[in-house]
N, CA, C and O atoms as a GROMACS GRO file, in nm:
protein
  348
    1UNK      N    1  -0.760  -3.281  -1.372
    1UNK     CA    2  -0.756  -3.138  -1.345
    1UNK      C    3  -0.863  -3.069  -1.430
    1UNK      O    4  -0.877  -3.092  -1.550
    2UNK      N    5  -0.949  -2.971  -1.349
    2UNK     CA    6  -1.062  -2.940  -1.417
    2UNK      C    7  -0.977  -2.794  -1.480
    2UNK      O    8  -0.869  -2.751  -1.439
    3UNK      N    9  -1.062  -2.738  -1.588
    3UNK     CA   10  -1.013  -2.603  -1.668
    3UNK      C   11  -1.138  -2.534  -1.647
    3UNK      O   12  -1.234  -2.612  -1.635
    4UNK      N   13  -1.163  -2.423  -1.640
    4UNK     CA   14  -1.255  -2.310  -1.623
    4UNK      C   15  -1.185  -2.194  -1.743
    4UNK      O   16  -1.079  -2.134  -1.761
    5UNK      N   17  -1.301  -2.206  -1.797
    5UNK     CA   18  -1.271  -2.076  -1.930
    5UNK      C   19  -1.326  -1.943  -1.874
    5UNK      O   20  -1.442  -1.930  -1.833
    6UNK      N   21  -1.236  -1.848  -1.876
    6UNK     CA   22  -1.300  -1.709  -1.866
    6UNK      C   23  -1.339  -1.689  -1.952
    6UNK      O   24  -1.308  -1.752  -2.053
    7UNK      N   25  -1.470  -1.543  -1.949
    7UNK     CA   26  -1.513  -1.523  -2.059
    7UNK      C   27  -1.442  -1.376  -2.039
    7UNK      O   28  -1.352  -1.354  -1.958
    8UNK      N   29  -1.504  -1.274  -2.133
    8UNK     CA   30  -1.481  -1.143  -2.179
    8UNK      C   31  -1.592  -1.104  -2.060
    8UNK      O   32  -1.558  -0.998  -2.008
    9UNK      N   33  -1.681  -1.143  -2.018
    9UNK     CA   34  -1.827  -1.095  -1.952
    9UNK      C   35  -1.746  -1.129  -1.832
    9UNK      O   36  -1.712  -1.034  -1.761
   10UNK      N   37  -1.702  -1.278  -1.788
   10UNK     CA   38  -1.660  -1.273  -1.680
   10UNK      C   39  -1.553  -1.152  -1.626
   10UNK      O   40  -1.551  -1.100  -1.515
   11UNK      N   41  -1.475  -1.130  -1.729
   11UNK     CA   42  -1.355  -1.011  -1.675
   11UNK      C   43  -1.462  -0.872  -1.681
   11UNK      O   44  -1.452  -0.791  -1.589
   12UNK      N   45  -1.511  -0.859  -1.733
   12UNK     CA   46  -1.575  -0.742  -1.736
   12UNK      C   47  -1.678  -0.719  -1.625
   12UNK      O   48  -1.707  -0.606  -1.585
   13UNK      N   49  -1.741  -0.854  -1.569
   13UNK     CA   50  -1.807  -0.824  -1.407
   13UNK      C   51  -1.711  -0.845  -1.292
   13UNK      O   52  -1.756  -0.839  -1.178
   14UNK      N   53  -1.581  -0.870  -1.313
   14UNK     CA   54  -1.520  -0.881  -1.257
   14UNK      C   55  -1.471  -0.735  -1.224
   14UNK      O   56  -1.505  -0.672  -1.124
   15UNK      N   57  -1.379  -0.688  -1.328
   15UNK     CA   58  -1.395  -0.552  -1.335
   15UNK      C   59  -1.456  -0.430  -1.214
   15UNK      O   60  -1.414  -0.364  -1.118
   16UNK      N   61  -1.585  -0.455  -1.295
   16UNK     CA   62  -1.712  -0.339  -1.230
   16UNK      C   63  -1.723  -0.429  -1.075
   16UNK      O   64  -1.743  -0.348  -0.985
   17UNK      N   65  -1.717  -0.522  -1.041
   17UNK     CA   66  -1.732  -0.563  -0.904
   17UNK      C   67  -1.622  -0.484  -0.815
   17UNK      O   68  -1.651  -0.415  -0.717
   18UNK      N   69  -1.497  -0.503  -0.862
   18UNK     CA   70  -1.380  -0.454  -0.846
   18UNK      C   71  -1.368  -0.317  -0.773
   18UNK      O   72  -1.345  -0.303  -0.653
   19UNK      N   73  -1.396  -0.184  -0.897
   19UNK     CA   74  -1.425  -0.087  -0.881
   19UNK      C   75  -1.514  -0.043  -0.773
   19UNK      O   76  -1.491   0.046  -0.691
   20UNK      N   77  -1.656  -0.142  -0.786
   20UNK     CA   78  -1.734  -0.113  -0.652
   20UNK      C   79  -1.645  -0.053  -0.551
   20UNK      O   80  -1.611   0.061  -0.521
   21UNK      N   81  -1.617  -0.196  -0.501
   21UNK     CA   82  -1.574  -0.222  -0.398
   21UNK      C   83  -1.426  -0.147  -0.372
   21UNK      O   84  -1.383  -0.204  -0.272
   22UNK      N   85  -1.341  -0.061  -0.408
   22UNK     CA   86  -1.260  -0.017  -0.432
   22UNK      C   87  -1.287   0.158  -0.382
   22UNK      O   88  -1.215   0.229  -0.311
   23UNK      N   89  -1.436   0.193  -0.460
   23UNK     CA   90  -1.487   0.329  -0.421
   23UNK      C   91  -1.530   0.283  -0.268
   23UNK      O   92  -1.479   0.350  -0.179
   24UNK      N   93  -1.613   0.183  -0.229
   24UNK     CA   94  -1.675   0.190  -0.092
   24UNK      C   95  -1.547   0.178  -0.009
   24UNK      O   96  -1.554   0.211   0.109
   25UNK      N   97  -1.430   0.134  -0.059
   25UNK     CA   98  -1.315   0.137   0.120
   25UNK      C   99  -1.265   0.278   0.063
   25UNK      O  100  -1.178   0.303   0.147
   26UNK      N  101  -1.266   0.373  -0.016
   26UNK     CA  102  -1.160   0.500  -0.041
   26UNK      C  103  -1.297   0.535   0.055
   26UNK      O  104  -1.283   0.549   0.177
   27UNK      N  105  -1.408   0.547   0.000
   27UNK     CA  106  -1.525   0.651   0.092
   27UNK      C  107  -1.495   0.611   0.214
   27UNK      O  108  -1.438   0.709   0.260
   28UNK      N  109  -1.498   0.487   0.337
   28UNK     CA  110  -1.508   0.492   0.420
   28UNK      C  111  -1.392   0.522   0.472
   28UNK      O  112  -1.401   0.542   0.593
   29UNK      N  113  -1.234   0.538   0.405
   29UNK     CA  114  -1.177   0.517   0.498
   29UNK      C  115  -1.108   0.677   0.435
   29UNK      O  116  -0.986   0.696   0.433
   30UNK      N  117  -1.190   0.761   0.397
   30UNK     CA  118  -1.144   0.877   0.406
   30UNK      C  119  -1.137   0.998   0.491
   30UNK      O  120  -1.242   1.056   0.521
   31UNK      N  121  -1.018   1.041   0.534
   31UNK     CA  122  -1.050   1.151   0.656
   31UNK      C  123  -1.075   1.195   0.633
   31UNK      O  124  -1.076   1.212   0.511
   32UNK      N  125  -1.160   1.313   0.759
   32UNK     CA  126  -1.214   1.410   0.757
   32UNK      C  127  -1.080   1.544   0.698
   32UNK      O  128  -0.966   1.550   0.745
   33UNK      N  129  -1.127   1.625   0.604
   33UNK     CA  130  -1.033   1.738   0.596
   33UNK      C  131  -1.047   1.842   0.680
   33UNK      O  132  -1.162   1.882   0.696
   34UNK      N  133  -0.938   1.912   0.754
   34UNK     CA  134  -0.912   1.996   0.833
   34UNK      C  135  -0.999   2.141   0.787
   34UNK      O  136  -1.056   2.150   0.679
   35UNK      N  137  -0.998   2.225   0.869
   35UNK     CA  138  -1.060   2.350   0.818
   35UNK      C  139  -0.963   2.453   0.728
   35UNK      O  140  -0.980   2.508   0.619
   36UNK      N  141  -0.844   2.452   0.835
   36UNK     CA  142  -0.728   2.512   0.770
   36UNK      C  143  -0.589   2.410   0.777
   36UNK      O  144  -0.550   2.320   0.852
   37UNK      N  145  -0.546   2.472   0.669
   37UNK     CA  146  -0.396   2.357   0.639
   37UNK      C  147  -0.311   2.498   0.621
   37UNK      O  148  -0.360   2.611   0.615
   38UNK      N  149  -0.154   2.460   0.614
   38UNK     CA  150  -0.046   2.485   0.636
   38UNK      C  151   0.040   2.512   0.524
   38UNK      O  152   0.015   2.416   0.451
   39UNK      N  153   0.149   2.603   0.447
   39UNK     CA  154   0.182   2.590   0.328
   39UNK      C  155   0.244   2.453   0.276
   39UNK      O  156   0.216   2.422   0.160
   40UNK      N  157   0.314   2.380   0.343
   40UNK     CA  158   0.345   2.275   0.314
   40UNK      C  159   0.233   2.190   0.275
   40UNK      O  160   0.245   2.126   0.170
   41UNK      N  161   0.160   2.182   0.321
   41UNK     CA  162   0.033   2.076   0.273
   41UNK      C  163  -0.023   2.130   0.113
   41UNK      O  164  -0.030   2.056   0.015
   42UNK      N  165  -0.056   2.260   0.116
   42UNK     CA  166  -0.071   2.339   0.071
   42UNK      C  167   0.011   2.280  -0.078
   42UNK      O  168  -0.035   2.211  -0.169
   43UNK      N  169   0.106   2.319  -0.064
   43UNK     CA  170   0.212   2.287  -0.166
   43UNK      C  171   0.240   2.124  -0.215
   43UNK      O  172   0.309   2.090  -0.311
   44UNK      N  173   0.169   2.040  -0.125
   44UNK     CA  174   0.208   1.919  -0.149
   44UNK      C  175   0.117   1.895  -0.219
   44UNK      O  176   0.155   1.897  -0.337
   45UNK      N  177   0.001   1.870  -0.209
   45UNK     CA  178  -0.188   1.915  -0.244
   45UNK      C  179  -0.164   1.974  -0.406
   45UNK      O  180  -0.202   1.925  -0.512
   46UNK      N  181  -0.096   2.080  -0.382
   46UNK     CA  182  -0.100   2.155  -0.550
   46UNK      C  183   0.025   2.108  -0.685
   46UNK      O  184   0.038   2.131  -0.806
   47UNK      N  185   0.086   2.045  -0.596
   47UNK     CA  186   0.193   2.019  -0.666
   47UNK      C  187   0.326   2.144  -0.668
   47UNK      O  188   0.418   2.127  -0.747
   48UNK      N  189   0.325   2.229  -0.603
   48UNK     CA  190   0.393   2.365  -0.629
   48UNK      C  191   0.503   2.320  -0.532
   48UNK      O  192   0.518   2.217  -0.467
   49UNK      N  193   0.603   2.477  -0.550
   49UNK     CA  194   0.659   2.515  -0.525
   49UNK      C  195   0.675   2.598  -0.427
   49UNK      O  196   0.571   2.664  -0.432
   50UNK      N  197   0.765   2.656  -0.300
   50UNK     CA  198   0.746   2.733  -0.262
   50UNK      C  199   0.678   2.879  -0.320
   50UNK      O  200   0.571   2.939  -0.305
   51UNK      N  201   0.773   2.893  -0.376
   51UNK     CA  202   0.793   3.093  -0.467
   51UNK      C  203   0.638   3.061  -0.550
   51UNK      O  204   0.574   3.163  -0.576
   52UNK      N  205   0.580   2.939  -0.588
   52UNK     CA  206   0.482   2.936  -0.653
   52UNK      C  207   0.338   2.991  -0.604
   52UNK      O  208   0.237   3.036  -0.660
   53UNK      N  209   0.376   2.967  -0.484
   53UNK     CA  210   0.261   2.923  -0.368
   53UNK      C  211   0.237   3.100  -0.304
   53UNK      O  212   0.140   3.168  -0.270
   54UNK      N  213   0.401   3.119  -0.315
   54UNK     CA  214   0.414   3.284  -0.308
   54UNK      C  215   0.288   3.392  -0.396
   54UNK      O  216   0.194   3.467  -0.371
   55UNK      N  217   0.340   3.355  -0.471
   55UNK     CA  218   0.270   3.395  -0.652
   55UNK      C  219   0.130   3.415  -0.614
   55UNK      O  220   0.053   3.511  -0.603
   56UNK      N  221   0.126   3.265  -0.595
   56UNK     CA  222  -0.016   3.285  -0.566
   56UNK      C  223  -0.095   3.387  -0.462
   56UNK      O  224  -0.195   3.455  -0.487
   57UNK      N  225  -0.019   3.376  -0.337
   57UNK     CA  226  -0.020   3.470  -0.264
   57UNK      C  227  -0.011   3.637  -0.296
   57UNK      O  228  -0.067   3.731  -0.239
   58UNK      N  229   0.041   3.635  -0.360
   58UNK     CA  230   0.088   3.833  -0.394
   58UNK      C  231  -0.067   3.866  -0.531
   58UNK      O  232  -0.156   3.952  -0.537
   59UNK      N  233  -0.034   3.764  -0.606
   59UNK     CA  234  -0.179   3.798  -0.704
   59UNK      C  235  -0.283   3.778  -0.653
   59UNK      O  236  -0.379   3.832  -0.706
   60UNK      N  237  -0.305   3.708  -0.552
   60UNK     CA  238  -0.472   3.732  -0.474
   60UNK      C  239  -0.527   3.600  -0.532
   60UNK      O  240  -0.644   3.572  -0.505
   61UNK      N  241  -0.455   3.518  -0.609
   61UNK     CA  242  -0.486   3.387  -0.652
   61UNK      C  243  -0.583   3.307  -0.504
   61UNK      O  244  -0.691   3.248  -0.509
   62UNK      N  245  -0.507   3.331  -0.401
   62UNK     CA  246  -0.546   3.216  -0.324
   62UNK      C  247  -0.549   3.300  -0.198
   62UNK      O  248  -0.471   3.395  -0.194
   63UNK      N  249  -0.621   3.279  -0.106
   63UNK     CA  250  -0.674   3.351   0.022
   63UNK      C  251  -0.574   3.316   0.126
   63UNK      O  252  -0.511   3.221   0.079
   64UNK      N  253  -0.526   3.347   0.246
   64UNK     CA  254  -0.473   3.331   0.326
   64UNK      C  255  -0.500   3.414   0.475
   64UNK      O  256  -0.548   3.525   0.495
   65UNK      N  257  -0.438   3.296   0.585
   65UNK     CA  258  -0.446   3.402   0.732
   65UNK      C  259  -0.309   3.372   0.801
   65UNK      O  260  -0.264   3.262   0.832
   66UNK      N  261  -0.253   3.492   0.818
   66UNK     CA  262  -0.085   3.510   0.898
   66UNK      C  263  -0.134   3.480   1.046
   66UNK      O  264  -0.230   3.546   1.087
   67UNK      N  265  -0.066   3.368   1.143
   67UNK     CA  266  -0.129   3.387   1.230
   67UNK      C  267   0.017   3.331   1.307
   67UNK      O  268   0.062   3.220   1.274
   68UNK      N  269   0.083   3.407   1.403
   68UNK     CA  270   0.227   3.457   1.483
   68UNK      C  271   0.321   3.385   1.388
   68UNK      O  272   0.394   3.301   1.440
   69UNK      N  273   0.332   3.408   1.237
   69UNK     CA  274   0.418   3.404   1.151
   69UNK      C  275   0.423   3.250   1.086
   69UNK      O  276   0.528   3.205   1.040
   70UNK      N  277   0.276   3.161   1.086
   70UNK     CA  278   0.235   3.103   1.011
   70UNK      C  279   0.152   3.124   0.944
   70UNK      O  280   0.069   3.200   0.994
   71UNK      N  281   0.122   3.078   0.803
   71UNK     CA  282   0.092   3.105   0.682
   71UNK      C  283  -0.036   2.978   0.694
   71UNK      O  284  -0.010   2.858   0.689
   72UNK      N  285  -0.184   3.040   0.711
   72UNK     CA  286  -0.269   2.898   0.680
   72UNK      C  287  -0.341   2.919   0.597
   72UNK      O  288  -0.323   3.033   0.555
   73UNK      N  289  -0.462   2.840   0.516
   73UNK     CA  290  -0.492   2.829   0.394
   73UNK      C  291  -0.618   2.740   0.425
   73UNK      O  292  -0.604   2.626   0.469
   74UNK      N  293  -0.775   2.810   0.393
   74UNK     CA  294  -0.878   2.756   0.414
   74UNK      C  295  -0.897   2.626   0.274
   74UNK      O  296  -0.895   2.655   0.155
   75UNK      N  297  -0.915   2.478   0.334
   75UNK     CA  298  -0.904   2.337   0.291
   75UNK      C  299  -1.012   2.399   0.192
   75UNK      O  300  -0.964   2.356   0.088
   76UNK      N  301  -1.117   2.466   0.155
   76UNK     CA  302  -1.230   2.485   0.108
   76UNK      C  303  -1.206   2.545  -0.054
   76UNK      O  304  -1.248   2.503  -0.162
   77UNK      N  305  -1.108   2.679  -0.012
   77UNK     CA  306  -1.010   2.747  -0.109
   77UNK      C  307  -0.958   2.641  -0.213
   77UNK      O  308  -0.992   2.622  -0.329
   78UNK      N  309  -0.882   2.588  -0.148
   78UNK     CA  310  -0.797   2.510  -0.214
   78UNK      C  311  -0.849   2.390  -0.307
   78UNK      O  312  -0.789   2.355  -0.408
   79UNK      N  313  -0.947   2.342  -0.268
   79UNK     CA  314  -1.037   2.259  -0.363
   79UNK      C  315  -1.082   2.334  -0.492
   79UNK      O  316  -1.078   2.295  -0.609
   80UNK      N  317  -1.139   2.485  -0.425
   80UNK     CA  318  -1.206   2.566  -0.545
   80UNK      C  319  -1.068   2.541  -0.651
   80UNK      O  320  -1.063   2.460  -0.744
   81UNK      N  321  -0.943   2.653  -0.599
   81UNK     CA  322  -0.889   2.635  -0.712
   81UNK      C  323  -0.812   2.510  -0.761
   81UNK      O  324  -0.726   2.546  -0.841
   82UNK      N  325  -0.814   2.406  -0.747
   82UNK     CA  326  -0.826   2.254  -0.829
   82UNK      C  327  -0.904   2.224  -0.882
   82UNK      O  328  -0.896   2.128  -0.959
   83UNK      N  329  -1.076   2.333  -0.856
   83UNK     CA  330  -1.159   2.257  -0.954
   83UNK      C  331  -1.186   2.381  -1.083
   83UNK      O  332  -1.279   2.389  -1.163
   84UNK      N  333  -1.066   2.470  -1.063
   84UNK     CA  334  -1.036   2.631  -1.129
   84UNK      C  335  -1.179   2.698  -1.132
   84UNK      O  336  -1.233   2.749  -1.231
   85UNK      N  337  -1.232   2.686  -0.992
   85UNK     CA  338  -1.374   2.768  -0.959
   85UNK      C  339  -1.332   2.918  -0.882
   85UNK      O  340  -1.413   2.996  -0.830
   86UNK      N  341  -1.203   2.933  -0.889
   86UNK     CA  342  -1.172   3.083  -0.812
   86UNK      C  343  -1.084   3.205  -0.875
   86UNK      O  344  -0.970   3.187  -0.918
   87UNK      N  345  -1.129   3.289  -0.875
   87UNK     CA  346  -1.109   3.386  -0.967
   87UNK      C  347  -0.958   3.460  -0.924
   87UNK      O  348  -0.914   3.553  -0.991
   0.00000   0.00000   0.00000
């Protein structure tokens, strides 16, 4: 029975090979994001709460369009404030 020694170099190109290849299937196999999303998404996305999501709503935190008594939320918005680029 043969033995093969790892090294520290071997785990470590192992590693970074790893990762590669890990970013190239998230990139390809990522959907396209919608234009507008829904409070539920909305809320799932932010981690919140309903009444939170409210909040946000009444302070002008976050943009919105009422449209025959749904609540939607431009995908674009919502990135800004995750990357806390919106005032």
């Amino acid at each position: 029975m043969a033995v093969e020694i790892i090294t520290r170099e071997d785990l470590n190109h192992f590693r970074v090979q790893l990762l590669d290849d890990l970013k190239r299937i998230i990139q390809q196999k990522s959907p396209p994001h919608k234009e507008w999303i829904k409070s539920p998404e909305v809320r799932k996305i932010l981690g919140i709460s309903p009444g939170t999501l409210q909040t946000l709503r009444v302070k002008g935190t976050i943009r919105y369009a009422k449209v025959g008594g749904m609540l939607f939320y431009k995908y674009e918005d919502i990135e800004k404030l995750l990357n806390g680029n919106m005032a």
